[in-house]
N, C-alpha and C positions, 0 to 999 in steps of 0.2 A: 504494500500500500504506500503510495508515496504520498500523500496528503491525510493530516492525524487532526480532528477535530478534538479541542478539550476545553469541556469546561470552566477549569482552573485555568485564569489565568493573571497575569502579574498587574498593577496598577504602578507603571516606573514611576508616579510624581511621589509616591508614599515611602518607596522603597529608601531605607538606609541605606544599604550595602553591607547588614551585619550577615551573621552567617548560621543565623539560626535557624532557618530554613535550608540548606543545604547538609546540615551537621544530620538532618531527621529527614531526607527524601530515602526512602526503601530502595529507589533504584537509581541513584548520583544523578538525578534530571538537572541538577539546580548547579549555576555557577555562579562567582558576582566577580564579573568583568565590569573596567570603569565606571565600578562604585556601584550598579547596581545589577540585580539579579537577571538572570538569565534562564527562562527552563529550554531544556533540548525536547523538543515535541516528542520523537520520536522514542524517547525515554519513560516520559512521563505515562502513568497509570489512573492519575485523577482521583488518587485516594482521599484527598485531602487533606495531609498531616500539612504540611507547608500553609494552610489557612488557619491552623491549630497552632502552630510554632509563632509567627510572623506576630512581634509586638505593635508594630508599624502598622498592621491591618491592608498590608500591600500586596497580599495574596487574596483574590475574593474568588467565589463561584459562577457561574452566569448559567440563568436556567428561564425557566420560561417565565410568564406573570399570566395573572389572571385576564387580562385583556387581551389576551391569543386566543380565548375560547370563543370571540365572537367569530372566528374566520366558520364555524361550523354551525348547521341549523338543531345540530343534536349534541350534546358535549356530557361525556360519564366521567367519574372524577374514580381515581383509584387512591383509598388516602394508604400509606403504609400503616403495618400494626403499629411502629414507630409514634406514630402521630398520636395515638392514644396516650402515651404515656408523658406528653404537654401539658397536659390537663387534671384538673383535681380530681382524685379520684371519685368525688361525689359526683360528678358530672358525667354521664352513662356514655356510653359509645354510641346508641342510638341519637343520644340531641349533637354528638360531635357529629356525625355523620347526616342528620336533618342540617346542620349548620354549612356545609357543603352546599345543600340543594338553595340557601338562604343568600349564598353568594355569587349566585348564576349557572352551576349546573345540573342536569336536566335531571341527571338519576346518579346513584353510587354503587360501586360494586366493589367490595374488600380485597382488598391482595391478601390480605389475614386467609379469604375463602381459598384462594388458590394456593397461599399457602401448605392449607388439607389435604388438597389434592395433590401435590407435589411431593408429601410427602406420604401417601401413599404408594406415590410411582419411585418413590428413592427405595422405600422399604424392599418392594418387588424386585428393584433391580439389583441391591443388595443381595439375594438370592441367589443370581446367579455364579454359577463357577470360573467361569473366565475372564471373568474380568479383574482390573490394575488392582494391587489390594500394598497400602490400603488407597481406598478411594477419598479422593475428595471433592466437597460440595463446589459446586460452581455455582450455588446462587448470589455472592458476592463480586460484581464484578472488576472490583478494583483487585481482588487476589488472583481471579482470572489474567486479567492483564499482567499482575505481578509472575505467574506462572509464564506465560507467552514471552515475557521478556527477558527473567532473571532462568528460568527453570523450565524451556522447553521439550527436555527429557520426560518431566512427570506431567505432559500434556495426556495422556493416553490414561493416567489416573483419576483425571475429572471429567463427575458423574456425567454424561450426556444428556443432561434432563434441562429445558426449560427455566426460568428462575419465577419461582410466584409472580412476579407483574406481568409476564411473558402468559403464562397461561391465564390470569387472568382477565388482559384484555381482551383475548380471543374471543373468551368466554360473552364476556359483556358487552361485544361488538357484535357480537349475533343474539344475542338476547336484544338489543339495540335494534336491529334490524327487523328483527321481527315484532318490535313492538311497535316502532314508528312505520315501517315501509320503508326507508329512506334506503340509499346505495352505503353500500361500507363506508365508501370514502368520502360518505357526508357525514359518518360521525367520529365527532371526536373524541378520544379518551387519554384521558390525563394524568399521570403519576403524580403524586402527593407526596415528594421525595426528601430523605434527610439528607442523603448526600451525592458531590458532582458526580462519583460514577454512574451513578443512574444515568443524569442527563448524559453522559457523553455516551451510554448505552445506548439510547433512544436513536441517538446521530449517527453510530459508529456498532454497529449490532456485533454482540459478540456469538459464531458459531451461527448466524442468517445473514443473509445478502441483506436485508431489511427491517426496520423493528415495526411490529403492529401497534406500536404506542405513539401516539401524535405530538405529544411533549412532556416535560417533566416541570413540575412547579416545586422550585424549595418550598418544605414549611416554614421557613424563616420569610418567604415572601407571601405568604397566605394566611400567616398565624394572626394577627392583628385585624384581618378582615372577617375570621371563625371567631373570633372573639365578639367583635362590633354585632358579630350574625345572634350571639347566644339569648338575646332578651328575645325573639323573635322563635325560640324553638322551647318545643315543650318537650321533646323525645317521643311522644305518641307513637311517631310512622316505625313499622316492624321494617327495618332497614337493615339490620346487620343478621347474619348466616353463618360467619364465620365462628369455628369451635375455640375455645382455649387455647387449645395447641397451635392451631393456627396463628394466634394472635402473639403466643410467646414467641411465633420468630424472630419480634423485635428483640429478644433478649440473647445473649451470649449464651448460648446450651441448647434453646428454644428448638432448633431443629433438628438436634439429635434426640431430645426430651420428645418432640412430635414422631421423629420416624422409628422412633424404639429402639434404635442400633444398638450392639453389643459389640463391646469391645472397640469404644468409642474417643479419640481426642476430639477435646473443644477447645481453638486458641483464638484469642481476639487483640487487637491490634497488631499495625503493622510489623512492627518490625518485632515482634512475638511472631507470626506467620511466616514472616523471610526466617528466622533461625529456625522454627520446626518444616518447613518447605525442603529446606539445605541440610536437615539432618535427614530426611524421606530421597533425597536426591542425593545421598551419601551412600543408601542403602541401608539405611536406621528404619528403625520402627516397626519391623517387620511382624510384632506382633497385634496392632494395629489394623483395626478392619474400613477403619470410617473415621475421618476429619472434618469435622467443621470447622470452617477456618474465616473469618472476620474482620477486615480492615479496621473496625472503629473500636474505640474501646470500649466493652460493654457491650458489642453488637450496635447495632442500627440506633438505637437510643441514643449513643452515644457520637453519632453522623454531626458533618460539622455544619449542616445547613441546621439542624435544631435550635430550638431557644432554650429548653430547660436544660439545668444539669443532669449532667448522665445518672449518678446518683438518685436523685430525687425521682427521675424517671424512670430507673428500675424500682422504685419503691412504688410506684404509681401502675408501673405494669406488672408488677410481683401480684398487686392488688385486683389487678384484675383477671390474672391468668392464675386465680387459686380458688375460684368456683364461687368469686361473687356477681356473674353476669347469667346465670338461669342458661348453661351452654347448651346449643345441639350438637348431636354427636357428629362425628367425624361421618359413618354410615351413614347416617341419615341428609346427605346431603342434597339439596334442590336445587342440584345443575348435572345434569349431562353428562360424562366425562367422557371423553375422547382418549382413553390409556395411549394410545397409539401416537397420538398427535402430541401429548404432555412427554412423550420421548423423543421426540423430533421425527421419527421417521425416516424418509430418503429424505426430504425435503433440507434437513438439519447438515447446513455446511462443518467441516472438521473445522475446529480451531486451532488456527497456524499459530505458529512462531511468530516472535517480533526480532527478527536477527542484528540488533542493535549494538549487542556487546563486540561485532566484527570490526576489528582493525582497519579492515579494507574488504574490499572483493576479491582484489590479486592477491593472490595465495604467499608471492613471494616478497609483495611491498609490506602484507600482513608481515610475515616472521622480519620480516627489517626494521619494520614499528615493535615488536616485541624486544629486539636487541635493543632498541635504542629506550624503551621503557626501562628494563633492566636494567640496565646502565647506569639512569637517570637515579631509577630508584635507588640505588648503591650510594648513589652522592646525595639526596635531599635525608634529612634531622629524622625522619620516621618517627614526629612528634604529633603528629595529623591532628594540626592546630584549625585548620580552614582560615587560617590569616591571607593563605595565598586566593583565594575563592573558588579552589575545589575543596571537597569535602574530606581529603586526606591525602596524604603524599605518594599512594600508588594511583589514585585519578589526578593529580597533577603531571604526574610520569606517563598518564595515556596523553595527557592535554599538551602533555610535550613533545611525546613523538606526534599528534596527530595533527602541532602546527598551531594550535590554540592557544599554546601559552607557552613562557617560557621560563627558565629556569630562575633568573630575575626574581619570576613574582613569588617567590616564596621570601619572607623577610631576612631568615636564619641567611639563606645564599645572598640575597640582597647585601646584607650587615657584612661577611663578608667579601665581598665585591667589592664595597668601600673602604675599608678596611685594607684590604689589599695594593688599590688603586691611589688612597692616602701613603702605605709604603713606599710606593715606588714615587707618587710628590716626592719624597723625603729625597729617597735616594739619589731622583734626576737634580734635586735642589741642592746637593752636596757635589755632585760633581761638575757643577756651573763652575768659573772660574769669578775668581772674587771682584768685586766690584771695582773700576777703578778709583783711586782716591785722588783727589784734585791738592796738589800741591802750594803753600803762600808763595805767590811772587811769579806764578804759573800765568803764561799769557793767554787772557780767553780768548 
């Protein structure tokens, strides 16, 4: 792919130049050249730690707004289980979800619901014998990309299954259809999203040529107008379907706690998922049947387009995912389900490689960049301070063979460079011949 759409992106006028966003990217996206950051597109995964680090506020998200939904005559809104856990726990999931219909769109349909279903089709596939063990969940798409980039060996370990929003708009776009008449592609359906990888999911489909999702709205842009919505709803309308289990995917455990797995890792944030990824890609863990695995911390509660703390929002969805919402079962679900279609079928493109960590193309200018890294690295402090504006002194030694920086920009070699170049002052200064002295009585 040579053109990468992302979410996350930089605001230069905010930006310091400190380095606190490169010291915590998962995959070195981030440099800071002349004073301000840099992300390399085709690096970046869009998880959003770099919007979580950044004092400065010079990393933001860009997703959709509520004023996208007029392009369409029919608009469903897909709020995440996430989005439950905003709100006081006195306040039901049904008026959060009438609060939706109060802010312009037509109907709602839970990703909580597809959640269910999802994991019923995880359970079933777990079952079978041939496959990558252990396996891990792809419903996260920032650890997807993190695999495609950092760990395309244990591409063949994640689940081929659909991610809850993915099956659930299908679901709601034909339920949509059949309720209004209308063409597919008159109605809109919208994710209610905590965080960018969604949105750059929506843009950039992971494992489909295409997403069936028309856009993605942070809750951080929707939350203040469900709020303004709440004097206007009573929760009456029987809106929500979705079980417990479904709804605890917002939580870190929630979907291995739904799909029943045994013999289970649950890790959450990033760079917890790059060190258990890289010990699975070592050939570790091999007693392990099933990973779930989480960019944010805490799980999706803890997503950086949110407003509440992660904290208080597990306390809020602990609250609700522990049998005080009157749940229907999993079995008893009132939609359709398509097993066949929630697996992808033939239709379900493989999930490629993102082959970024490549030197070069040419096989032989590659191993000449690697000489010349080595080299490098031999001679810089291997103090991986990020003074120079990579994130340590073996990404300064790629940035050096690959022409992007140079040995200079590290202080330690800077200091002596001067250092040096002050010696030799001294020395050219000593062997100058002495000044002449101007004699009394000397004719000018």
């Amino acid at each position: 792919m040579s053109e990468y759409f992302h979410s996350v992106r930089l605001i230069a006028e905010r930006c310091k130049g400190c380095v606190n966003c490169i010291k915590h990217c998962p995959t070195e996206a981030i440099r800071i050249r002349g004073g301000k950051a840099r992300i390399t597109e085709s690096r970046c995964i869009d998880c959003g730690e770099c919007i979580r680090r950044c004092p400065n506020h010079a990393k933001t998200a860009v997703t959709d707004c509520l004023e996208h939904i007029k392009q369409y005559p029919f608009n469903v809104a897909l709020p995440a289980p996430s989005l439950y856990g905003q709100f006081n726990s006195d306040v039901t999931i049904e008026k959060i979800l009438e609060s939706l219909l109060q802010v312009g769109f037509d109907t709602v349909f839970e990703v909580a619901l597809g959640a269910d279903i999802v994991s019923r089709a995880i359970a079933e596939y777990l079952k079978r014998p041939d496959i990558k063990r252990p396996a891990i969940s792809s419903a996260c798409p920032a650890v997807v990309r993190l695999v495609q980039v950092q760990f395309p060996e244990l591409i063949d370990h994640l689940i081929p299954i659909d991610a809850p929003v993915e099956v659930s708009t299908r679901i709601a776009r034909d339920e949509a259809v059949k309720r209004t008449g209308l063409a597919p592609e008159n109605i809109g359906v919208w994710f209610i999203t905590p965080c960018p990888a969604k949105m750059t999911t929506v843009k950039q489909p992971l494992g489909s040529e295409t997403s069936n999702i028309s856009g993605a709205i942070g809750i951080s842009e929707i939350y203040g107008d469900l709020l303004r919505a709440f004097p206007d709803c009573n929760g009456g309308q029987k809106l929500r379907r979705a079980s417990p289990a479904g709804i605890g995917w917002a939580l870190s455990g929630g979907e291995v706690s739904a799909v029943q797995a045994a013999k289970a890792l649950v890790v959450n944030e990033i760079e917890s998922v790059n060190g258990v990824l890289e010990q699975v890609a070592l050939g570790k863990l091999k007693e392990v049947e099933y990973i779930e695995c989480l960019s944010c911390a805490g799980g999706c509660i803890g997503g950086p387009l949110t407003v509440e703390s992660r904290f208080v929002a597990q306390y809020r969805m602990q609250q609700r995912v522990d049998g005080k919402m009157n749940p229907d079962a999993i079995g008893n679900l009132s939609v359709n389900v398509d097993y066949a279609a929630v697996l992808g079928g033939d239709e379900r493109r493989v999930i490629e490689p993102r082959p970024v960590m490549r030197l070069d193309e040419d096989i032989s200018r590659a191993l000449y960049k690697v000489e010349v890294m080595e080299d490098t690295l031999k001679r810089l402090p291997g103090l991986d301070c990020g003074s120079c504006g990579s994130p340590n002194c073996k990404a300064l030694a790629e940035d050096i063979a690959q022409g992007t920086a140079c040995e200079t920009d590290c202080l330690f070699k800077l200091r002596e460079k001067v250092r040096d170049l002050a010696r030799e002052m001294v020395e050219v200064a000593d062997r100058l011949p002495p000044p002449l002295v101007k004699q009394s009585g000397d004719e000018s």
